[in-house]
C-alpha positions as CSV (number, residue, x, y, z in Angstrom):
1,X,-12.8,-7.1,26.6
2,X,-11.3,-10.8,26.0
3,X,-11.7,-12.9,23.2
4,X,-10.5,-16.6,22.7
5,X,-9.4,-17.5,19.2
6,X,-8.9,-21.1,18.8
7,X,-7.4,-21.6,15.3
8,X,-7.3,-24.7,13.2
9,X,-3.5,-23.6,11.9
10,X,-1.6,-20.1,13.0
11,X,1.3,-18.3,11.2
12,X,3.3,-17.8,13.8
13,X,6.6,-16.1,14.2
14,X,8.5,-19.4,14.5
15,X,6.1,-21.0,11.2
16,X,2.7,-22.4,10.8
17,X,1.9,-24.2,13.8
18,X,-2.0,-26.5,14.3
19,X,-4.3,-26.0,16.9
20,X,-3.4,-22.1,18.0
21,X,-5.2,-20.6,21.1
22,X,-5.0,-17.0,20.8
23,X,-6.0,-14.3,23.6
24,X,-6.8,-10.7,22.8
25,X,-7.5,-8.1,24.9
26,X,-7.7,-4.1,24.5
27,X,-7.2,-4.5,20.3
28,X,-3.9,-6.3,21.7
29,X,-2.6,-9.9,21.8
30,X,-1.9,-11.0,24.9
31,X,-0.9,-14.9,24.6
32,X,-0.5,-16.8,21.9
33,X,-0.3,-21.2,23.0
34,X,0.2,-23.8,20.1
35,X,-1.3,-27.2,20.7
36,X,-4.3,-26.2,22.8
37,X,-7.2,-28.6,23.0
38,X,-10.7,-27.0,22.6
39,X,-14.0,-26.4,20.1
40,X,-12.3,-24.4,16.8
41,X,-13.9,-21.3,16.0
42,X,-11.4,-20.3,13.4
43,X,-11.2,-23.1,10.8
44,X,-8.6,-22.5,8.2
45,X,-5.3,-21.2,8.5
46,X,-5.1,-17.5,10.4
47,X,-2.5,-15.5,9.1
48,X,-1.6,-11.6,10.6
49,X,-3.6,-9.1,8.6
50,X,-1.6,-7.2,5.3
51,X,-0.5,-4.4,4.8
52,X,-0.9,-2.2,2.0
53,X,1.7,-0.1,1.7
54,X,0.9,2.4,-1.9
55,X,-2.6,3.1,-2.7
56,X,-3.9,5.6,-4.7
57,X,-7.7,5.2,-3.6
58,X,-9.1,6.9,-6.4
59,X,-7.5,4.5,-9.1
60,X,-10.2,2.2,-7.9
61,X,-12.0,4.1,-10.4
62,X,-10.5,2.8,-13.1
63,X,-10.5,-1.1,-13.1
64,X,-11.7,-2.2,-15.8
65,X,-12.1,0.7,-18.6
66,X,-8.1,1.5,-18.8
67,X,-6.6,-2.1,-19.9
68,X,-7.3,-2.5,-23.6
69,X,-5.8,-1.2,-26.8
70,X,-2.3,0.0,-26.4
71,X,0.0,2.7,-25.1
72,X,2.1,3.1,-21.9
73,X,1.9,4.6,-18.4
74,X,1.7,8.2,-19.8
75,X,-1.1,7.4,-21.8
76,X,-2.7,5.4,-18.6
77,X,-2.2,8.5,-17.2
78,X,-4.2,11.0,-19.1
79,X,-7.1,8.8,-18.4
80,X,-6.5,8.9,-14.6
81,X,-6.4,12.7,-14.6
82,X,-9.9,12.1,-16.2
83,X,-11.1,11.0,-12.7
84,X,-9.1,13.1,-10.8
85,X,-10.2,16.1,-12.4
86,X,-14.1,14.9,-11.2
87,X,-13.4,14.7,-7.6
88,X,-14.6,16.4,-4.4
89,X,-14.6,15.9,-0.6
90,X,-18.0,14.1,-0.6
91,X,-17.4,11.9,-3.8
92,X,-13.8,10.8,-3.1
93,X,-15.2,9.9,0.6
94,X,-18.3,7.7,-1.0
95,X,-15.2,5.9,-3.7
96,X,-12.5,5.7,-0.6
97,X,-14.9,3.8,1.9
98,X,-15.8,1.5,-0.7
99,X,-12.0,0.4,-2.4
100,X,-11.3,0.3,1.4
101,X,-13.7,-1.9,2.5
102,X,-12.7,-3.9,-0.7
103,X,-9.5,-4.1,1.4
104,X,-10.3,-5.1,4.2
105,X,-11.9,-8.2,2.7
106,X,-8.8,-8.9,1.2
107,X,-7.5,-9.0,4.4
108,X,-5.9,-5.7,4.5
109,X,-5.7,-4.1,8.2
110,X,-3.5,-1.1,7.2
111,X,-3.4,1.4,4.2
112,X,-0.4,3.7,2.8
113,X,-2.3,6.2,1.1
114,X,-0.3,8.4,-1.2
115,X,-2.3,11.4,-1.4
116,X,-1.9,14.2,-3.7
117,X,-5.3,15.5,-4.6
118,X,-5.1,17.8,-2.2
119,X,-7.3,21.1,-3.5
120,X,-10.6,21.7,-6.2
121,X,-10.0,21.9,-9.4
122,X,-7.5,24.9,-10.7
123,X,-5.6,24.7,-7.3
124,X,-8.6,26.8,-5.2
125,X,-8.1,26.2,-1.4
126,X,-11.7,24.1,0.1
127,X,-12.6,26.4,3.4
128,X,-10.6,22.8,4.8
129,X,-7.5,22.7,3.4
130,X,-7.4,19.2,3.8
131,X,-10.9,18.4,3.4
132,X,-9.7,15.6,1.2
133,X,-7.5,13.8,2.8
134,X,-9.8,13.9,6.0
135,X,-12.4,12.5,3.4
136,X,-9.9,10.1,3.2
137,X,-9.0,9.1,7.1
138,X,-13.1,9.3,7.5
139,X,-13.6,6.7,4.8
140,X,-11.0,4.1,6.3
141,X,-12.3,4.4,9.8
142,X,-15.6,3.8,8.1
143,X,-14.5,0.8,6.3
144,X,-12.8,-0.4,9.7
145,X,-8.9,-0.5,8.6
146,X,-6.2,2.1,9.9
147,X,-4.6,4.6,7.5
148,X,-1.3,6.3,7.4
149,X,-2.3,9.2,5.3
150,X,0.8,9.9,3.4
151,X,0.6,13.2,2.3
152,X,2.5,13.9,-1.4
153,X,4.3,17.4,-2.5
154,X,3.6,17.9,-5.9
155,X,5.0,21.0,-7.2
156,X,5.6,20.7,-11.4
157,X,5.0,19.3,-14.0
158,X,7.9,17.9,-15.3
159,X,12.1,17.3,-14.3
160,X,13.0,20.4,-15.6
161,X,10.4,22.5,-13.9
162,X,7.5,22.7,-16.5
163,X,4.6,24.1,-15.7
164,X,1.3,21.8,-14.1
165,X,-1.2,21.5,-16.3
166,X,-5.0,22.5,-15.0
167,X,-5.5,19.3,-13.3
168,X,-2.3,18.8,-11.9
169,X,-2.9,22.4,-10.3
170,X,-4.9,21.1,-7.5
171,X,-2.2,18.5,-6.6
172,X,0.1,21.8,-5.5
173,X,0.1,23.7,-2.5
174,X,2.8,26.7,-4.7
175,X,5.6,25.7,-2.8
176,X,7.2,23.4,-0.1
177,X,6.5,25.7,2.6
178,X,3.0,26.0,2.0
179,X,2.5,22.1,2.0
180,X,4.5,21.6,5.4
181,X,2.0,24.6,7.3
182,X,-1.2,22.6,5.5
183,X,-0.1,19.1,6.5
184,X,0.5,20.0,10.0
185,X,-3.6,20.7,10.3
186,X,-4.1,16.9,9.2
187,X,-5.8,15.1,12.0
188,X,-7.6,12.0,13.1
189,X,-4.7,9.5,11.9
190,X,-0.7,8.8,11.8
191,X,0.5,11.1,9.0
192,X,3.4,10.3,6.3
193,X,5.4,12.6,3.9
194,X,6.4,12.0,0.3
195,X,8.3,13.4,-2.2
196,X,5.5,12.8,-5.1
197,X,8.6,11.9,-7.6
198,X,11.6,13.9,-8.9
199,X,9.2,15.0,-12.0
200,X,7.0,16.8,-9.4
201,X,9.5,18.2,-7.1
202,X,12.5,20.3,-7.5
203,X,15.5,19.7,-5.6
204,X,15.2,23.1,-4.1
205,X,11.8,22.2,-2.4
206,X,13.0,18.7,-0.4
207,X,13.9,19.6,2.3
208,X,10.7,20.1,4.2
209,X,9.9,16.3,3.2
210,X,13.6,15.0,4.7
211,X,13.0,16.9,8.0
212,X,9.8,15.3,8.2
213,X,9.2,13.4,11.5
214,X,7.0,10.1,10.3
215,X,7.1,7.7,7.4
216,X,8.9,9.1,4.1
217,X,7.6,7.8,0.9
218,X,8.6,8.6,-2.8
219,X,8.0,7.2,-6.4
220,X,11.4,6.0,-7.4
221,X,12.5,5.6,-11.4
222,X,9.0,3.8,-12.7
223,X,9.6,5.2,-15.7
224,X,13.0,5.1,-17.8
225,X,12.1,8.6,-19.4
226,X,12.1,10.1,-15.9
227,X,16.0,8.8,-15.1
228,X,17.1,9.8,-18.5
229,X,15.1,13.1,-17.7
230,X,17.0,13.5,-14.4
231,X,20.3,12.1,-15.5
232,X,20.6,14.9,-18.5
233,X,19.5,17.7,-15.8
234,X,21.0,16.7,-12.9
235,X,23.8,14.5,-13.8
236,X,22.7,11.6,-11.3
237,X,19.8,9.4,-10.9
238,X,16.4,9.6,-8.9
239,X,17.8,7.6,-6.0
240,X,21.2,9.6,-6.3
241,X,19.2,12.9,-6.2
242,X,16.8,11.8,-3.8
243,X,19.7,10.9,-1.6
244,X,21.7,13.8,-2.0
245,X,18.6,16.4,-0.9
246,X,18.7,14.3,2.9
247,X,15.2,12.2,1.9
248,X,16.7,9.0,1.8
249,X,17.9,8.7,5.0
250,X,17.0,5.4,7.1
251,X,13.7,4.2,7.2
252,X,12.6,5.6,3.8
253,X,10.6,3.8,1.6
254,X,11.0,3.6,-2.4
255,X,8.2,2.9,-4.3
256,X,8.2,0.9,-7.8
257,X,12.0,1.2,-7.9
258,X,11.9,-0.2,-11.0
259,X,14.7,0.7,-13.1
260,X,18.1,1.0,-10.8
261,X,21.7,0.7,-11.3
262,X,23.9,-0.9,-8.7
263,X,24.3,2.2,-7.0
264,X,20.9,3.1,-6.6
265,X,20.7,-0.8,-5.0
266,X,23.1,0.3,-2.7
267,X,21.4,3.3,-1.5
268,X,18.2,1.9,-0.9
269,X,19.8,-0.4,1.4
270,X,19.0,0.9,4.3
271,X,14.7,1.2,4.3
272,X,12.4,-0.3,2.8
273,X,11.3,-1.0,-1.3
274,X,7.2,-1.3,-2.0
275,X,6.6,-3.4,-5.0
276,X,3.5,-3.3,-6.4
277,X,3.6,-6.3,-8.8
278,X,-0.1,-6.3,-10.3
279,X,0.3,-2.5,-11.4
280,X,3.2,-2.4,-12.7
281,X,2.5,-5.4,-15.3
282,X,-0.7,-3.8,-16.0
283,X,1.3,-0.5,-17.1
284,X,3.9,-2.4,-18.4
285,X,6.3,-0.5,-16.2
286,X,8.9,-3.5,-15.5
287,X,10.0,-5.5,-13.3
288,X,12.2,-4.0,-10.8
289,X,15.6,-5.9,-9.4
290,X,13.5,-7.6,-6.3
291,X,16.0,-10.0,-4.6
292,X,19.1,-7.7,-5.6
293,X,17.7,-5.2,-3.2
294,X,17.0,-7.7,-0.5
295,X,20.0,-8.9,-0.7
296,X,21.4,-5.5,-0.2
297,X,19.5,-4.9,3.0
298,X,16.4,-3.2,2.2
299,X,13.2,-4.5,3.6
300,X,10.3,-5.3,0.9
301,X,7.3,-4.7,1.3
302,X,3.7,-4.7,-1.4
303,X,1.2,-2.2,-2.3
304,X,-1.8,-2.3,-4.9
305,X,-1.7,1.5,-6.2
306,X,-4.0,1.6,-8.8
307,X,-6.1,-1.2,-7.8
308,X,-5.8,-3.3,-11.1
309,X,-6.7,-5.8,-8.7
310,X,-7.0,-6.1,-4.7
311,X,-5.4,-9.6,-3.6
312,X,-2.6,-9.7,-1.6
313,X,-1.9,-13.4,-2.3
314,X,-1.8,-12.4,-5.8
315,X,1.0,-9.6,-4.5
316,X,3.1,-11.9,-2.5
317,X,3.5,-14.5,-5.2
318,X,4.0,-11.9,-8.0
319,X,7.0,-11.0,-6.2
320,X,7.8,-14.3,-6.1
321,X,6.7,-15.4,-10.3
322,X,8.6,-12.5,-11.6
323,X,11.6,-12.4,-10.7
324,X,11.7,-15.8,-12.0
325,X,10.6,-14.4,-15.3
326,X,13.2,-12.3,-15.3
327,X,15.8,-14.3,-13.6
328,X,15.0,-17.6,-15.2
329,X,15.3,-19.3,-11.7
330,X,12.8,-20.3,-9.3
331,X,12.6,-19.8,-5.5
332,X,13.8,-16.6,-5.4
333,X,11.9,-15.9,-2.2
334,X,10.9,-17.8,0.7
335,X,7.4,-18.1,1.6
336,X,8.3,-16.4,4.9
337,X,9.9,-13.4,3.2
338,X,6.8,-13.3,1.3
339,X,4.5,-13.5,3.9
340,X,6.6,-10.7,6.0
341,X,6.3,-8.2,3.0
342,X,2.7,-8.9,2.9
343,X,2.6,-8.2,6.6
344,X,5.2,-7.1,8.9
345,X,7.5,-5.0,6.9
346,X,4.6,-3.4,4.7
347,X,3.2,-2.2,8.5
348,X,6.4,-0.5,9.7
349,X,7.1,1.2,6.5
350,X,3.8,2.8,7.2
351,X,5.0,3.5,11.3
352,X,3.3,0.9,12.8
353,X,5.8,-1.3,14.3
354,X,3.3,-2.8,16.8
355,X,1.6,-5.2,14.0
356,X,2.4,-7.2,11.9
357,X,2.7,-10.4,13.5
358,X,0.9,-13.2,15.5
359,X,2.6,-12.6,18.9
360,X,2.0,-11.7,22.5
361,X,2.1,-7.7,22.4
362,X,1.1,-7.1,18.7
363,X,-2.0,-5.6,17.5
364,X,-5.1,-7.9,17.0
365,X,-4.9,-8.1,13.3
366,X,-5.9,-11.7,12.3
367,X,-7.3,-13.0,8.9
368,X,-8.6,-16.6,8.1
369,X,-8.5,-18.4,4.9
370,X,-10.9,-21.4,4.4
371,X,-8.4,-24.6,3.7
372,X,-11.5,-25.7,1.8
373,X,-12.4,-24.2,-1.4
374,X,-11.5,-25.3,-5.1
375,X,-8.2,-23.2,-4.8
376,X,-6.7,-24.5,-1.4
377,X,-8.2,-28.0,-0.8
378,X,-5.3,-30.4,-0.3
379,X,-2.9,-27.2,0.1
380,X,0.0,-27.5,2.7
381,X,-0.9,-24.5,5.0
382,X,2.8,-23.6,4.7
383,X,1.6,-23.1,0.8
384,X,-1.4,-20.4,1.0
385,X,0.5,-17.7,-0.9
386,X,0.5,-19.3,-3.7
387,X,-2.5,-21.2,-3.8
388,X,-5.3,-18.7,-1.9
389,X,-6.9,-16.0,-3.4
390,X,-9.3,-12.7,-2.0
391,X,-12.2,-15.0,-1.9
392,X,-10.8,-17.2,0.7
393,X,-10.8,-15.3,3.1
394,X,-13.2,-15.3,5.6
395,X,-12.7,-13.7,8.9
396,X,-10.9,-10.5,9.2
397,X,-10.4,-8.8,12.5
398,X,-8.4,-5.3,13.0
399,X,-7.7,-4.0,16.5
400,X,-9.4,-6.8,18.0
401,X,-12.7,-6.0,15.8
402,X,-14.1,-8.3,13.4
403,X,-14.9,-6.2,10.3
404,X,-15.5,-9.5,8.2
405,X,-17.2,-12.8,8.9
406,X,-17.9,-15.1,6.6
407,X,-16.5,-13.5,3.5
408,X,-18.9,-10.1,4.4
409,X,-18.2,-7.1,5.3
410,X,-20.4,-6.5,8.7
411,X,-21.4,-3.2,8.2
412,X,-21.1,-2.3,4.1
413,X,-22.3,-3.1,1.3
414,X,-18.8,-3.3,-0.8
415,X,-20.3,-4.2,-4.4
416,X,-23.3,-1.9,-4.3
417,X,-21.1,1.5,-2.6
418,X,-18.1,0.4,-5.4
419,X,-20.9,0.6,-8.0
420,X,-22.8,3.7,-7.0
421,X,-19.9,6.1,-6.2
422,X,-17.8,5.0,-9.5
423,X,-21.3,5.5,-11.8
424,X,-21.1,8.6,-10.2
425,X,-17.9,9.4,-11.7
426,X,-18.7,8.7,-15.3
């Protein structure tokens, strides 16, 4: 079926352009034409839709009753095994559709989710072993926003092989064997692999992750305890380890990267780096070396992982505000290398190279942001990643189907789902 788009302003490959007629067809874009005369029907600026590279869906569960007092990620953590410990098929379904419709009206058209709550609680097997990440795939193509389900191998509890505790337990499959022969009876979406961290995952157990055919994801040195962990056992870092064992071979994508010597910089190279800006200041994890790994050829792209906050303008310019904290400089980035983290290198990190973009060819992912509210009146188009905000944004269309219009959700009820399955919880 066709559908004209006449825009007011386009981000196009070649920069924000006025007056954008653009023809979809099939969930596809078939013509994009600057300069066209004709009645608007997309006032603002239209930008292609973001991608989230790192969720965790069920952090969502935790805004707001994990940021006071003080403490550290490890502390953060015990209170996120809290939730996790709670969770079944049905429940992690009703809190997925709603933090993914949240999504998509921030704009958000695909989803990395790195999932590792893979079985009930104490490691038992649901009569569908993946009953929970289909929960999962279900709850996106509810909320109307594609998924690659990135399924995690978790295997201990610490560097040197500690033991899980009792909720870690249902994060393991036993071994890396058993976790290949349950992730090949995912279906219903493009799956991912990832090494859940060099904590969780003995060398000995990699391999299956490396010889994985799909996206490879991994947490990479968040923490300084886990390099001086890995350093003392296996004599190199995470990256070093990680690319010793075959998983960091082209294409891969480190997550966090936080804490990296100028090897590891070099290593990562060659795939892609997901920052997730908001989270790690709200764990006070760091701020990892940004520009030095663009610079060294890796491709950036943004996640929101725990969902401290779902705004992808607020995860572009974050990118952008601290490295300058850290650097003492500004313009680090450009607002195209921003906007192409946001978008088009946050998409083929998660295997969809077809999106990304505004171009003939490219999947119908467009999002709109009003030019007139309190935050971008007067803005320079050009400007929106540092002036807009998740409230702004009021069309959103994925595959050629509007999911949003004006600033809603068509089909659910975001704030009253969000409410009712995280009550549930607590």
């Amino acid at each position: 079926m066709l559908a004209i788009y006449r825009c007011e302003y386009a981000w196009l490959p070649e920069g924000v352009l006025a007056d954008v007629e653009i023809r979809v067809d099939n969930g596809y874009i078939r013509s994009v034409v600057p300069g066209t005369k004709g009645k608007i029907n997309r006032k603002g600026l239209t930008i292609p839709g973001f991608a989230n590279a790192h969720s965790h869906a069920f952090h969502r569960a935790l805004r707001g009753r994990t940021h006071g007092g003080s403490g550290d990620f490890w502390t953060w953590r015990d209170q996120m095994y809290h939730v996790a410990a709670k969770l079944n098929p049905e429940s992690y379904y009703r809190l997925a559709r709603a933090a993914y419709a949240e999504m998509a009206l921030a704009g958000i058209t695909s989803i990395g989710e790195f999932h590792y709550l893979h079985h009930a609680p104490g490691g038992a097997r649901y009569n569908d072993p993946n009953a929970m990440g289909h929960a999962l795939i279900r709850a996106a193509h509810e909320a109307g926003i594609r998924i690659t389900l990135i399924d995690t191998l978790y295997l201990q509890g610490t560097v040197d092989g500690g033991e899980l505790n009792e909720i870690q337990k249902r994060f393991s499959d036993g071994d890396a064997d058993a976790w290949a022969e349950r992730v090949a009876g995912i279906i219903g979406t493009r799956i991912g692999a990832a090494v859940h961290s060099v904590r969780a995952v003995p060398p000995s157990q990699m391999r299956p992750v490396a010889e994985f055919d799909g996206p490879i994801h991994a947490h990479v040195s968040e923490q300084r305890a886990e390099n001086e962990a890995c350093q003392a056992l296996h004599h190199c870092s995470p990256v070093e380890l990680l690319s010793e064992r075959g998983v960091l071979h082209e294409g891969f994508t480190a997550v966090h990267a936080t804490h990296l010597t100028s090897s590891d910089i070099s290593l990562l190279g060659t795939g892609y780096t997901c920052f997730c800006p908001t989270t790690e200041r709200d764990l006070g994890d760091g701020i990892g070396p940004a520009r030095a790994l663009k610079e060294a050829g890796s491709q950036l792209t943004l996640g929101s992982d725990s969902h401290a906050i779902i705004d992808f303008f607020e995860e572009s310019r974050a990118l952008e505000l601290d490295e300058r904290l850290a650097s003492e400089q500004r313009g680090r980035f450009s607002s195209e290398e921003l906007m192409a983290a946001a978008t088009k290198s946050g998409h083929e990190s998660l295997g969809w190279t077809d999106a990304g973009s505004i171009a003939p060819g490219q999947r119908a992912d467009l999002v709109t942001v009003s030019l007139n509210t309190p935050r971008t009146a007067g803005t320079d188009p050009s400007g929106i990643l540092f002036t807009a905000s998740t409230c702004d944004i009021t069309h959103v269309t994925v595959d050629g189907r509007e999911i949003v219009r004006d600033g809603k959700h068509v089909e659910i009820d975001v704030p009253s789902e969000l409410r009712e399955a995280i009550w549930a919880l607590y």
